[in-house]
N, C-alpha and C positions, 0 to 999 in steps of 0.2 A: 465549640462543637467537638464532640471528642471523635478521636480516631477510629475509626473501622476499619480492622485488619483486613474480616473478610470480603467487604464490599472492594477493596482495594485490590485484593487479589484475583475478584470475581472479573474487573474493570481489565488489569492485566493481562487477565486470560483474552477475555476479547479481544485486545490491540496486538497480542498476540495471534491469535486467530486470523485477524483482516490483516494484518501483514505477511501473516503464510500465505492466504489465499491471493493479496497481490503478487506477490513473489512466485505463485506459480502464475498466473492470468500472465504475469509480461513475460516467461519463459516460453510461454503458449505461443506469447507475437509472436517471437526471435523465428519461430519457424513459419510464419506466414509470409508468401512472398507479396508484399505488400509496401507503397511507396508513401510516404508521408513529407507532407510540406515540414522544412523545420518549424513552423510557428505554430502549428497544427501539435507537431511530437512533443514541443516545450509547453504548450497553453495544456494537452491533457496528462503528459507524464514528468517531464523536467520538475516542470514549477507546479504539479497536481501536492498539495499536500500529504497525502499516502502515498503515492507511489515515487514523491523523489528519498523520500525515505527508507525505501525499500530496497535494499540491494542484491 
């Protein structure tokens, strides 16, 4: 299967995209006052696949 540049960089743009938009949604938390069980903050942001990646 040969390479496609541009679907590659169409791809990038997106994950791109969804980790801007993470990155601000959990800047949003930080200012909610708002209590979370540890197992609750690791099960949907720690160990979430997008957002432990998100810094």
């Amino acid at each position: 299967m040969p390479h496609n540049v541009d679907a590659t960089r169409l791809l990038a743009g997106k994950i791109e995209d969804t980790l801007s938009a993470e990155r601000r949604r959990l800047r949003a938390l930080l200012h909610e006052n708002r209590l979370w069980p540890h197992a609750e903050w690791a099960r949907y942001y720690r160990d979430h696949p997008r957002t432990a990646v998100a810094p």
